[in-house]
C-alpha positions in Angstrom: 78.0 155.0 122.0 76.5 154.2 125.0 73.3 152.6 122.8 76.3 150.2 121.2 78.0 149.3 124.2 74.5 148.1 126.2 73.3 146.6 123.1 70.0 148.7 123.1 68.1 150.7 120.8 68.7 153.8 121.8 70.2 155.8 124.6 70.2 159.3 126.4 72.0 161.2 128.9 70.1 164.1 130.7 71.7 166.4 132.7 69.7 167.3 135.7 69.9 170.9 137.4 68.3 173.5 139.4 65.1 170.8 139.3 64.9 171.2 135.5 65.9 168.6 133.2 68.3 168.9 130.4 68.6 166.1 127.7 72.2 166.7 126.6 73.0 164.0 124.1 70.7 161.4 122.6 71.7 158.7 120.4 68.6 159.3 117.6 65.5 161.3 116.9 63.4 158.8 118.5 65.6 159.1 121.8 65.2 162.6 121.4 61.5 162.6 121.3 61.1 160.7 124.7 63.9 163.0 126.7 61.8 166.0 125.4 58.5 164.9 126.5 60.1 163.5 129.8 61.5 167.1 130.3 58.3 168.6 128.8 55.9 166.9 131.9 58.4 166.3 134.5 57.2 162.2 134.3 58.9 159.3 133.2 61.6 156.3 134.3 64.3 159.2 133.9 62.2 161.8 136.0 61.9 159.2 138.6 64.9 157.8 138.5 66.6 161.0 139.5 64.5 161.3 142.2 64.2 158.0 144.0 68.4 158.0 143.1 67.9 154.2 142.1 67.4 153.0 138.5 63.8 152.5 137.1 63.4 149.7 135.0 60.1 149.5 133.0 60.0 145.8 130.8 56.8 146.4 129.0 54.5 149.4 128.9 51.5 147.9 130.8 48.7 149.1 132.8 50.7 150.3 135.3 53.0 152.2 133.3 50.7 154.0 131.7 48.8 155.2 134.9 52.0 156.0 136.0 53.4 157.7 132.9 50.3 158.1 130.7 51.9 160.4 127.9 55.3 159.3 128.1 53.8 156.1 127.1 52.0 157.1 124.2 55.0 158.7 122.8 56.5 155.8 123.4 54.1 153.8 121.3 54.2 156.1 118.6 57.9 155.8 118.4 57.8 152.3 118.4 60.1 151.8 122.3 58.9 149.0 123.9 60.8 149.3 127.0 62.9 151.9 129.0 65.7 151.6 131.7 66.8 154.6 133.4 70.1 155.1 135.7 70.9 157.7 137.6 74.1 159.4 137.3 75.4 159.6 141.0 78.9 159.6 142.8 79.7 160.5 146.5 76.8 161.2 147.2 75.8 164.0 144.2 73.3 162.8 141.4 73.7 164.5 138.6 72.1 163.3 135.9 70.4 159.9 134.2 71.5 157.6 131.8 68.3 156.4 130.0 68.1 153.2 127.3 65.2 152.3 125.1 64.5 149.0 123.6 61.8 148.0 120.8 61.1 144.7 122.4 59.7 144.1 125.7 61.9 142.3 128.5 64.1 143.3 131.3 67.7 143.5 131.0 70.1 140.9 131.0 72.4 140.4 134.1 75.1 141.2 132.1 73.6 144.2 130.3 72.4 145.9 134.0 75.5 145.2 135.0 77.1 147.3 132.1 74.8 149.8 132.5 75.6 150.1 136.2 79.2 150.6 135.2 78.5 152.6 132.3 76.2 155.3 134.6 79.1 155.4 137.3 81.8 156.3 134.5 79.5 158.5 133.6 78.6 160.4 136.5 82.4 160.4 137.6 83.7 162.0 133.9 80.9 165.1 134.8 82.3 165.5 138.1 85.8 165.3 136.9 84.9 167.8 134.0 83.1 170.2 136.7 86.4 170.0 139.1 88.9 170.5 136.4 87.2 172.7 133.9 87.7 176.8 133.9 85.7 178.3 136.6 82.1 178.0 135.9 82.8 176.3 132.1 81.0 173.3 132.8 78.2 175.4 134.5 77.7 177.6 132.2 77.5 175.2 129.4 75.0 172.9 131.7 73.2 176.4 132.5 72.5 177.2 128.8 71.0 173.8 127.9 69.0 173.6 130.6 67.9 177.2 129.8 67.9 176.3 126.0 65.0 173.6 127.2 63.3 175.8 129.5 62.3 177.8 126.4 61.3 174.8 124.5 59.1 174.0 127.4 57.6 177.5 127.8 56.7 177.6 124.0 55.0 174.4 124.4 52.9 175.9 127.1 52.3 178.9 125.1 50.8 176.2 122.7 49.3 174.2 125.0 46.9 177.5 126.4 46.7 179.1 123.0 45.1 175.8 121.0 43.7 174.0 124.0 45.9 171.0 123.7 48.6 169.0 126.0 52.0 170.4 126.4 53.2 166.9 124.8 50.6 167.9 121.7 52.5 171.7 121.6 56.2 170.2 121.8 54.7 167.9 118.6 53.2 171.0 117.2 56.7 172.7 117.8 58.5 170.1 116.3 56.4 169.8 112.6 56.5 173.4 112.1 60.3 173.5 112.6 60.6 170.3 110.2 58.5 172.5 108.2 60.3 175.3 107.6 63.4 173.6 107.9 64.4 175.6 111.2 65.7 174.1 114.4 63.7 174.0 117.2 65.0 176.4 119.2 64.7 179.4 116.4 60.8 178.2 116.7 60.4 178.2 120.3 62.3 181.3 121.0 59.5 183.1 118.1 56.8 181.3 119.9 57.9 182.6 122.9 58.6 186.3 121.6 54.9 186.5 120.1 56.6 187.0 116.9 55.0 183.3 115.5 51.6 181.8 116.3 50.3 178.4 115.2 46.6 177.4 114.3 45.3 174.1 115.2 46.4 173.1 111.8 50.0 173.8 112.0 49.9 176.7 109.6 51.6 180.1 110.5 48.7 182.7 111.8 50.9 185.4 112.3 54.8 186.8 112.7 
């Protein structure tokens, strides 16, 4: 929705807590693949964007980008993302969170489109807050708790992939993702064996051990 009402290719909202990202909705798998490796390394327009509090707008992937974000940049490549906009989800003084918007086509944003996206990241950043100060004691938190921790396990199976076949953590989230495509499991079923020891990976993909 928020991909439609920007007019951009894709969009995501990452909820941001205890220092660990969250990427709690994404608009398609391509989103989905540049929240997770934004989480996955801590770098990225959303990453900074959070922490500077002011939105990151990166036009074109050029030198500079990719010294600054070298594997967020690849996978953009790969995914075909051209450009990234990031807003940070902030009210009275709280930032919550970042709005982040992809585009296959290099440029900056229109007037009108930062504009929107201004808006859009302030509506956004009020409905959390709303939903934290009405919601049953803890709800929201607890919900916000388990994705975040639902991610953190993602991330530590990466590592655990990362150490055991000498690659990047980017390389185990990929290695993550294929075997769970694989097998037709969700992600999370595979970290949480990865993490367990029950399920090890070769450097080919193919299950060494359960």
């Amino acid at each position: 929705m928020s991909a439609e009402f920007i007019d951009a290719t894709g969009a995501g909202i990452t909820v941001m807590g205890g220092g660990a990202a969250g990427p709690m909705c994404v608009s398609n798998p391509t989103v989905a693949a540049l929240e997770d490796v934004q989480f996955s390394l801590g770098q990225g327009p959303c990453q900074d964007a959070f922490r500077a509090g002011v939105p990151v707008a990166v036009p074109s992937f050029d030198d500079a980008a990719v010294q600054r974000w070298p594997e967020f940049c690849a996978v953009a490549s790969d995914v075909g993302i051209a450009a990234a906009f990031a807003f940070p989800l902030q009210m009275a003084g709280a930032n919550v969170g970042v709005l982040s918007l992809y585009m296959h086509q290099t440029g900056a944003l229109s007037t009108d489109q930062h504009a929107d996206s201004l808006v859009l990241a302030a509506v956004l950043a009020e409905s959390m807050l709303s939903l934290h100060d009405t919601s049953v004691p803890s709800a929201l938190d607890d919900g916000i708790d388990n994705a975040v921790g639902y991610r953190a396990e993602i991330y530590q199976a990466s590592g655990i992939l990362a150490v055991q076949l000498g690659i990047s953590p980017a390389d185990g989230l990929a290695r993550l993702r294929a075997h769970a495509f694989m097998s037709d499991l969700s992600l999370e079923a595979v970290a949480s064996s990865v993490v367990r020891r029950e399920l090890r990976l070769d450097g080919d993909d193919r299950t060494v051990g359960g």
